[in-house]
C-alpha positions as CSV (number, residue, x, y, z in Angstrom):
1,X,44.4,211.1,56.0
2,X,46.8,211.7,59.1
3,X,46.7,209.6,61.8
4,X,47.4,211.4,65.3
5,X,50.2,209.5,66.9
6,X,49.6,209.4,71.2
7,X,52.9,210.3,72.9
8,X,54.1,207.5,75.5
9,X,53.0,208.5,79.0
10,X,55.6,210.4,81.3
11,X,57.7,208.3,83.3
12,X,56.5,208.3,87.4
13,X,57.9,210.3,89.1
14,X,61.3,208.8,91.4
15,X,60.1,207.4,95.0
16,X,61.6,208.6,98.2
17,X,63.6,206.0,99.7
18,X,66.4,205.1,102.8
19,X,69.2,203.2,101.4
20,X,71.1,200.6,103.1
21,X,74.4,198.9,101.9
22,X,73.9,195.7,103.6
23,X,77.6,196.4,105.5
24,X,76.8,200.0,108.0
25,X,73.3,200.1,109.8
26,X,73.6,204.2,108.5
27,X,70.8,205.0,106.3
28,X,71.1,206.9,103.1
29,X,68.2,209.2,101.6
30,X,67.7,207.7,98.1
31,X,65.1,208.2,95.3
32,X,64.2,205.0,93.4
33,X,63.6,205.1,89.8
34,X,61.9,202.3,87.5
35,X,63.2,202.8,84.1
36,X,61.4,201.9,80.8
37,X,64.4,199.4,79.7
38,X,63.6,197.0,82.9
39,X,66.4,198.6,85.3
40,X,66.0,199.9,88.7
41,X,68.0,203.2,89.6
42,X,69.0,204.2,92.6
43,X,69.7,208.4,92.7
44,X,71.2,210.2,95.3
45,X,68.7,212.1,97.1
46,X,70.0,216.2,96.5
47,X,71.5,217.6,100.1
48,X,69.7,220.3,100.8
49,X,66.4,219.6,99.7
50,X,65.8,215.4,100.1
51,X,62.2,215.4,99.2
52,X,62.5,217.0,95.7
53,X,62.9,214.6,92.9
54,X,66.7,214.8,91.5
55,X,67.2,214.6,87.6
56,X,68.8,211.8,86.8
57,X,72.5,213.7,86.4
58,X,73.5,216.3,87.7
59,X,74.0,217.4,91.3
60,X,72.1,216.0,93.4
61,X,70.8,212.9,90.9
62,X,74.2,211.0,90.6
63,X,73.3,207.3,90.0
64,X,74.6,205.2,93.0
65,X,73.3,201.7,91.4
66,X,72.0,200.6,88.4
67,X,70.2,196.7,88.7
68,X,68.3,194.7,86.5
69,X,64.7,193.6,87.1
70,X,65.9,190.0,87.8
71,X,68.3,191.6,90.9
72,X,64.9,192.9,92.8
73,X,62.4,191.8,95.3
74,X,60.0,193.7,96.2
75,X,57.7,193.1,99.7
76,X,54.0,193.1,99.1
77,X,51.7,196.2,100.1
78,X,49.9,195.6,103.2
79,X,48.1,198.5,105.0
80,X,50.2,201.7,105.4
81,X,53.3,199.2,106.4
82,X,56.6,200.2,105.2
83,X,58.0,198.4,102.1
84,X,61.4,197.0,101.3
85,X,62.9,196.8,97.9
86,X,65.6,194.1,98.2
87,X,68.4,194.7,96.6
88,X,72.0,192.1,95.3
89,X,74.5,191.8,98.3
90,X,72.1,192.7,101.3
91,X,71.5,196.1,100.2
92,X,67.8,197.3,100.8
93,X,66.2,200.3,100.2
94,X,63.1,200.9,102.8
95,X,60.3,202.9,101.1
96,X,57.7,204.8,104.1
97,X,54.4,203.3,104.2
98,X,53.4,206.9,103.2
99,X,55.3,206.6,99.9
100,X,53.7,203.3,99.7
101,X,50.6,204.3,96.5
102,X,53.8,206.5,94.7
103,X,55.7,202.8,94.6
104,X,52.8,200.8,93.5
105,X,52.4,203.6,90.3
106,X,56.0,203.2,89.8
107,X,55.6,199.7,89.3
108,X,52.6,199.4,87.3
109,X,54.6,201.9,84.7
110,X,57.1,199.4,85.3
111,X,55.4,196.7,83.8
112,X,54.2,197.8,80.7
113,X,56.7,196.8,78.6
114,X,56.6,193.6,80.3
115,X,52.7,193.0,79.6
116,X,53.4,194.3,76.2
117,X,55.8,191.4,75.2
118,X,53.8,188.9,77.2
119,X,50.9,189.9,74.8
120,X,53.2,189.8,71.6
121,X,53.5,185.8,72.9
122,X,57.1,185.7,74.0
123,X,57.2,184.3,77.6
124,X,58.1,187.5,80.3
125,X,61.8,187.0,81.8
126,X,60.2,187.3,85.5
127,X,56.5,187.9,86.4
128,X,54.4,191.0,86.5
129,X,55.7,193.1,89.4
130,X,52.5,194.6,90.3
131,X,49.9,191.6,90.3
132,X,52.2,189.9,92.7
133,X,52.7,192.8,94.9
134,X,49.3,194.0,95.3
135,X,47.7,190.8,96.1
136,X,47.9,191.2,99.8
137,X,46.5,194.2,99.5
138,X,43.6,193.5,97.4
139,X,43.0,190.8,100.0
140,X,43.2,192.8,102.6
141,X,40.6,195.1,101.2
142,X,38.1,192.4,100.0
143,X,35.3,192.8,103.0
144,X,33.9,189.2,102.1
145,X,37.6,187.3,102.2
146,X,38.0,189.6,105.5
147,X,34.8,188.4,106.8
148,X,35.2,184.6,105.8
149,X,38.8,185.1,107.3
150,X,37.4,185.7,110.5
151,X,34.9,183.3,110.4
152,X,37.1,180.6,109.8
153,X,39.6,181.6,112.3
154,X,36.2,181.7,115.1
155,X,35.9,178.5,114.1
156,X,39.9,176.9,113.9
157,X,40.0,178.6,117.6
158,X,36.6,177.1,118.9
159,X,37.9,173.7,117.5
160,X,41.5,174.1,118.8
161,X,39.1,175.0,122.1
162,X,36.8,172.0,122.5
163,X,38.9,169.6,120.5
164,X,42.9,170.1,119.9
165,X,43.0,171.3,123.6
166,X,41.7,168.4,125.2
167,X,43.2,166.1,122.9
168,X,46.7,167.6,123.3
169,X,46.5,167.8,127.0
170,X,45.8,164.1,127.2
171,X,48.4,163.2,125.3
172,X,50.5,165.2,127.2
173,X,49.3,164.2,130.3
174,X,50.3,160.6,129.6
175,X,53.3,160.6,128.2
176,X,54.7,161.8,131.2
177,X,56.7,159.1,133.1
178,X,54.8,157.6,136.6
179,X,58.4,159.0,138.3
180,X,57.2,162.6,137.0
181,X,54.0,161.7,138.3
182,X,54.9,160.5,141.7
183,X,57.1,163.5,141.9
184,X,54.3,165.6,141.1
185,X,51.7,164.1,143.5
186,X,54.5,164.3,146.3
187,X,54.8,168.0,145.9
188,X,51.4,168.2,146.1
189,X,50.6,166.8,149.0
190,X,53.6,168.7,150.7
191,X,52.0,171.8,149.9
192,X,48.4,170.7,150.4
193,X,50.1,169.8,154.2
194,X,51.3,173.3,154.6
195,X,48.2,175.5,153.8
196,X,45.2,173.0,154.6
197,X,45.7,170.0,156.2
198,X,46.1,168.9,159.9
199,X,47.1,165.5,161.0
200,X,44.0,163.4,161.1
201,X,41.7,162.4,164.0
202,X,41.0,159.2,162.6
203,X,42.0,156.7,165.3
204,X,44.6,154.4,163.9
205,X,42.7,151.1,164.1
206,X,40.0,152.8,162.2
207,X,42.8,153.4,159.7
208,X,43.8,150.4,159.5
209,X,40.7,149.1,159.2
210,X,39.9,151.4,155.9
211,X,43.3,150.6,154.4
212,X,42.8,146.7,154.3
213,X,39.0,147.3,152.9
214,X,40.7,149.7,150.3
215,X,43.3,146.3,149.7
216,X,41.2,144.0,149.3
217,X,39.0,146.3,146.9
218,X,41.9,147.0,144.7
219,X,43.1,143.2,144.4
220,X,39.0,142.2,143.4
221,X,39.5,144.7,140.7
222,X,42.9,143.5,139.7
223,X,41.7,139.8,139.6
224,X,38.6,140.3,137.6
225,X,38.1,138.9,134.1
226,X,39.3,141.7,131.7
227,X,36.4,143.2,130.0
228,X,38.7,144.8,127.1
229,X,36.0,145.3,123.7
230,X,33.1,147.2,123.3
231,X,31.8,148.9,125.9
232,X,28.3,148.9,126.8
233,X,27.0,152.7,127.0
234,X,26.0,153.9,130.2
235,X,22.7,156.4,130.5
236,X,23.6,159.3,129.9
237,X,21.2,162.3,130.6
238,X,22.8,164.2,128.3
239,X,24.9,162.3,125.7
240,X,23.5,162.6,121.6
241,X,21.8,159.2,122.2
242,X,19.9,160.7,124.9
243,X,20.8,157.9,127.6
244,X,22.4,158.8,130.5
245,X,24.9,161.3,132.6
246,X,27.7,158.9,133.0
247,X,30.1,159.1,129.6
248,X,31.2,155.6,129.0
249,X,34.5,155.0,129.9
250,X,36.9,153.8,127.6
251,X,37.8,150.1,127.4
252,X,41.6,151.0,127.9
253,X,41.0,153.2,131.2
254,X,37.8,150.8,132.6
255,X,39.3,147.4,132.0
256,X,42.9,147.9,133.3
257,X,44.2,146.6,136.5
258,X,44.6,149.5,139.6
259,X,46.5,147.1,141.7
260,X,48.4,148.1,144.6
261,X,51.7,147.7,142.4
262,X,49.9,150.4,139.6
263,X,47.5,151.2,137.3
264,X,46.4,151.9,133.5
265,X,46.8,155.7,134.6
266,X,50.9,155.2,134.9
267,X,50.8,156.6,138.5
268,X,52.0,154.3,141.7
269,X,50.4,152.3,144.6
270,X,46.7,153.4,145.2
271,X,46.7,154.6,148.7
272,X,44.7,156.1,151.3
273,X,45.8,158.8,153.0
274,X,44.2,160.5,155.8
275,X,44.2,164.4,156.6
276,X,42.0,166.4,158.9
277,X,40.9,169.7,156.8
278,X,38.4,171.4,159.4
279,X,38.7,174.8,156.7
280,X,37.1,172.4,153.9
281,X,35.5,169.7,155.4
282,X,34.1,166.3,153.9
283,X,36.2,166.4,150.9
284,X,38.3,163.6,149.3
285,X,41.6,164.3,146.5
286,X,43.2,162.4,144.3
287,X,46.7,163.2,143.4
288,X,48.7,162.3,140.5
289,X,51.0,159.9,142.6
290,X,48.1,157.6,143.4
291,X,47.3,159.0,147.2
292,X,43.9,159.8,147.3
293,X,43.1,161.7,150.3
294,X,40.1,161.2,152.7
295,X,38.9,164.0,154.9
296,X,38.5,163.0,158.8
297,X,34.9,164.6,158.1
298,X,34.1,162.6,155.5
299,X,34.8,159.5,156.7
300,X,32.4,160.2,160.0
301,X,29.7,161.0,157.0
302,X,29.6,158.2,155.6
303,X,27.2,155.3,156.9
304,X,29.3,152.8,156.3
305,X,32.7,151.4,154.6
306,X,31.0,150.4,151.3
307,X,29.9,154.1,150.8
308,X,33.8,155.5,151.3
309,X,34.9,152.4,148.8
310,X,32.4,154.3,146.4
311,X,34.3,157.6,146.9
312,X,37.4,155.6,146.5
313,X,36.2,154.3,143.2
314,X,35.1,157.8,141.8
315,X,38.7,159.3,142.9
316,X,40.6,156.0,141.4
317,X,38.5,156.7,138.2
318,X,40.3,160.1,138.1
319,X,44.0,158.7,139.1
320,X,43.3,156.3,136.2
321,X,42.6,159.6,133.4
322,X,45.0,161.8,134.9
323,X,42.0,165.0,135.2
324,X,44.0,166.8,137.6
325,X,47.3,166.9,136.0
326,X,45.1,167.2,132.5
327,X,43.3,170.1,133.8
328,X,45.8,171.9,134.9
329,X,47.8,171.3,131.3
330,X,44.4,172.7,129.5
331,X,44.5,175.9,131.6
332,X,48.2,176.5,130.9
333,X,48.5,174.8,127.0
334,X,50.6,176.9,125.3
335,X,53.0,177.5,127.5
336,X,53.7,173.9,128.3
337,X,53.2,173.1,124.8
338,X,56.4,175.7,123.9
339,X,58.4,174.0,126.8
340,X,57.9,170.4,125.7
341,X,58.4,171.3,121.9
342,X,61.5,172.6,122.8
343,X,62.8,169.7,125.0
344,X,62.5,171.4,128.3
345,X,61.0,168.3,130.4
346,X,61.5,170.5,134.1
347,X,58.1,172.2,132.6
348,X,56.6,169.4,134.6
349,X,57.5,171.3,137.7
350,X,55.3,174.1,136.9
351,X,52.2,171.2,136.6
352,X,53.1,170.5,140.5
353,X,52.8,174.2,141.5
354,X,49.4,174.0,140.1
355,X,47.9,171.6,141.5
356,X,47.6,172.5,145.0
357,X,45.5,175.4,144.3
358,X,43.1,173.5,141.6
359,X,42.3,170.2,144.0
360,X,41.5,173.3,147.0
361,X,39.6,176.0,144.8
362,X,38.5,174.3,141.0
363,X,36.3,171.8,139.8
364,X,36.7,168.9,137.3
365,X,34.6,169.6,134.0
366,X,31.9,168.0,133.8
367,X,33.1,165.5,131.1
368,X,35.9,164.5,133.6
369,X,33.2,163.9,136.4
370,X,30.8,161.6,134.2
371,X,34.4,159.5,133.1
372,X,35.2,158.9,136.8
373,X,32.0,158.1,137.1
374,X,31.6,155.5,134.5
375,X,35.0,153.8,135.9
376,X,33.5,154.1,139.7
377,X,30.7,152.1,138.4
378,X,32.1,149.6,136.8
379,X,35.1,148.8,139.4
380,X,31.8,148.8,142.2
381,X,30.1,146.2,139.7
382,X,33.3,144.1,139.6
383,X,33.8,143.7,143.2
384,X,29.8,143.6,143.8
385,X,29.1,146.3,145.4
386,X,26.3,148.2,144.3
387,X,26.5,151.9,142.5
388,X,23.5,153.1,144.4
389,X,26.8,153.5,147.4
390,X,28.4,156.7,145.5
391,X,24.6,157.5,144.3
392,X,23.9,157.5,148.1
393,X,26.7,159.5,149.6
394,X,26.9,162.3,147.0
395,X,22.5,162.5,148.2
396,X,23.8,162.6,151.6
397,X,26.1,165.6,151.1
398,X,23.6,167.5,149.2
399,X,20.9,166.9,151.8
400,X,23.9,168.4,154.5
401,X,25.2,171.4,152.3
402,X,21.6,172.5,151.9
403,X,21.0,171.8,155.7
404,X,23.8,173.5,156.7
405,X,23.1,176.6,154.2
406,X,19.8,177.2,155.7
407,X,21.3,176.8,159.5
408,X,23.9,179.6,158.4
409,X,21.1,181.9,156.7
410,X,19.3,181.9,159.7
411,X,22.2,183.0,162.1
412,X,23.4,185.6,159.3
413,X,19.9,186.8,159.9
414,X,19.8,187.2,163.5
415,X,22.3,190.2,164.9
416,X,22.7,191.3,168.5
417,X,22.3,194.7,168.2
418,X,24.3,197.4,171.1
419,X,23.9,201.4,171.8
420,X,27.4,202.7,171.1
421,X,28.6,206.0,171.8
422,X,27.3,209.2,170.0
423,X,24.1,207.2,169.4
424,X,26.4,204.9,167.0
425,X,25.2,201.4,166.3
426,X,27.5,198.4,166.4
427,X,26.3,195.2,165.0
428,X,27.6,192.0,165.6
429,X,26.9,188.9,163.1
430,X,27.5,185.4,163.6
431,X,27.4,184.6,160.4
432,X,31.1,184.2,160.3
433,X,31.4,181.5,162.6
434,X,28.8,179.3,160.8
435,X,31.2,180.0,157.6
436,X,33.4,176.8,158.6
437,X,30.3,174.9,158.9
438,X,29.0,175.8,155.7
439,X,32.5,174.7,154.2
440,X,32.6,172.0,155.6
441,X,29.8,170.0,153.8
442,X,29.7,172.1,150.7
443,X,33.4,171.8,149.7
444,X,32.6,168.4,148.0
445,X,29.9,169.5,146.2
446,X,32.3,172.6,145.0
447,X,34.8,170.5,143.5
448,X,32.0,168.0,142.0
449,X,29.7,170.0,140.1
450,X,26.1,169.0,138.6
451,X,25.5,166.8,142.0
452,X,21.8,165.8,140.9
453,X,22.3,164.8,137.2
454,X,25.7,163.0,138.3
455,X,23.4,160.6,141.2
456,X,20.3,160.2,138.9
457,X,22.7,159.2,136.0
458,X,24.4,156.8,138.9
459,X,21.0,155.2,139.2
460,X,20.4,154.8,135.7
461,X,23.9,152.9,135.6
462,X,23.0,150.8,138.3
463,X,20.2,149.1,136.6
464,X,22.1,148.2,133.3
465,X,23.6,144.5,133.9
């Protein structure tokens, strides 16, 4: 009975290559051939024809290097990329990406004499070249890891989004130092002075008056009984629990003293200051320093002192949390998160240039608004004034905007209409000129969005004890 002995397979055949010494950036063309005993040669590449596959002597076939499997690292597949095969003393042979499938043959022939011991029971000197190579690429192909990849990514970004973002900019935000902050809400104010603001109206007794109401508001606060513990949640129209529009502020920010000497948000001195803005009307800002600016306009809207105190209140509430300089660090996170990480503190500076144009143009998010909110409350409480004030004014602002955005429909409307030449018509609108007074009452209601939840979530507050 014979017994038909197979003949071992043919070797694969030698893999274009570019070879690198590690020493000269020149490239030499190389074939790369992985012997039966374990040992990687590299073979000249012939002259005059690279792209044939050289014997292994001869011309054109000379060995250059001869290196045991331990001496090699190979990079794993990935797409059409090229591929390295690392070699002892910073030489490196690059393989194309085209030559990419010839390499991964090479290798599985490679390892058959290597699985072949490993199945005899001897431990392998070094693992299986292949297995380890091609799992990127098998991963790569796998539709379902791809599509669970991207999945979970969705999801790491959408938390990094809502969650890390805001987290990270807070902490940011107040680990800043109050003279970075001062520094900041100077700048601001510099600029603000250039592009929008006019010296105010506001006759200086009428100042005066305002600033030692604002004083004595401030030193109620500051003289309270602290009311650090749990804090007693505020309706909310749309919180989980399903009470309320007004977030409850946190014991740390709500309880702390906003003295004229400082305040739980690091900043300086609450102060008033007072600006005549005829391009944005009844408008107040708070700045990182502390100033919170009052508009000449709305100071003549308000009824009354206690109603401006409310405003006050809201815009301490945001001195106190640090929203504008937070904002601003959420819109521009990574870069300032790169600048900090690597030590450079002047990244601060680029916080000041920002500023100007988010206090004129953006809004606080509505969590922001419902936190200031939730402090104006309880700091009106504490001094006993009512709620209902900031409740009122913010009704009396809205009645206005809408007022004055049906005055200025009406003009846009009517057009005076004139017999040009050549039977051409010119038309001449007014609606431009009732543009400043449409500013003028809206620009508060810009910059503090979701008006009507925010005053009926006010009254709500009002009637908790």
């Amino acid at each position: 009975m014979s017994h038909t002995i197979n003949p071992p397979p043919p070797p694969p055949p030698p893999v274009p290559a570019r070879f690198f010494d590690g020493r000269t950036p020149r490239a030499a063309g190389v074939f790369l051939r992985f012997a039966s005993d374990g040992t990687l040669l590299v073979l000249a590449a012939a002259p005059k024809d690279p792209d044939a596959p050289p014997a292994e002597t001869g011309a054109g076939g000379t060995p250059l290097l001869c290196i045991p499997r331990a001496g090699v690292t190979i990079d794993s597949r990935l797409a059409g990329a090229n591929r390295f095969v690392r070699l002892p003393g910073d030489a490196v042979c690059e393989v194309a990406g085209e030559h990419t499938t010839l390499l991964d043959t090479a290798l599985a022939a490679w390892d058959r004499p290597q699985d072949a011991v490993t199945a005899a029971g001897a431990a392998p000197a070094i693992g299986n070249f292949t297995s380890r190579r091609l799992f990127l690429h098998r991963l790569e192909n796998n539709w379902r890891l791809a599509l669970a990849a991207t999945a979970l990514l969705a999801a790491a970004a959408a938390a990094l989004l809502f969650h890390g973002m805001p987290r990270a900019a807070r902490a940011l935000a107040f680990a800043l130092p109050d003279g970075i902050m001062n520094l900041i809400g100077s700048h601001t104010l510099e600029t603000l002075d250039r592009i929008a603001f006019e010296p105010s109206e506001i006759p200086s007794d009428r100042q005066r008056q305002l600033h030692e109401r604002f004083d004595a508001f401030l030193r109620a606060i500051a003289t309270a009984p602290s009311r650090v513990g749990p804090s007693r949640p505020v309706p909310s129209a749309t919180a989980p629990s399903g009470v309320g529009g007004i977030a409850t502020a946190s014991a740390s920010v709500v309880a702390s003293s906003v003295a004229a000497g400082g305040s739980a948000g690091g900043s300086g001195a609450r102060r008033i200051v007072f600006r005549s803005a005829p391009r944005i009307g009844a408008n107040a800002f708070a700045l990182p320093s502390g100033d919170i600016v009052l508009t000449d306009d709305l100071v003549h809207l308000a009824a009354g002192d206690d109603e401006l105190l409310a405003v006050l209140a809201h815009e301490c509430g945001h001195v106190e949390a640090r929203h504008a300089v937070r904002s601003v660090i959420q819109a521009s996170f990574l870069t300032l998160l790169i600048s900090f990480a690597a030590g450079d503190v002047t990244a601060a500076t680029t916080i000041g240039g920002a500023l100007p144009a988010f206090l004129l143009e953006n809004r606080f998010s509505r969590d922001f608004e419902r936190e200031a909110d939730a402090i104006a409350v309880r700091h009106l409480k504490t001094t006993g004034l009512s709620p209902l004030l900031l409740g009122d004014i913010l009704a009396r602002l809205e009645t206005a905007a809408a007022a004055s955005a049906a005055a200025a429909s009406d003009t846009d409307d009517s057009t005076d209409t004139a017999d040009g030449d050549a039977g051409n018509n010119a038309t001449v609108t007014s609606g431009t000129a009732a543009a400043p007074a449409r500013s003028a009452w809206t620009a508060y209601l810009g910059t503090h969005p979701d008006t009507g939840e925010r005053i009926r979530a006010i009254r709500e507050a009002a009637a908790v004890p």
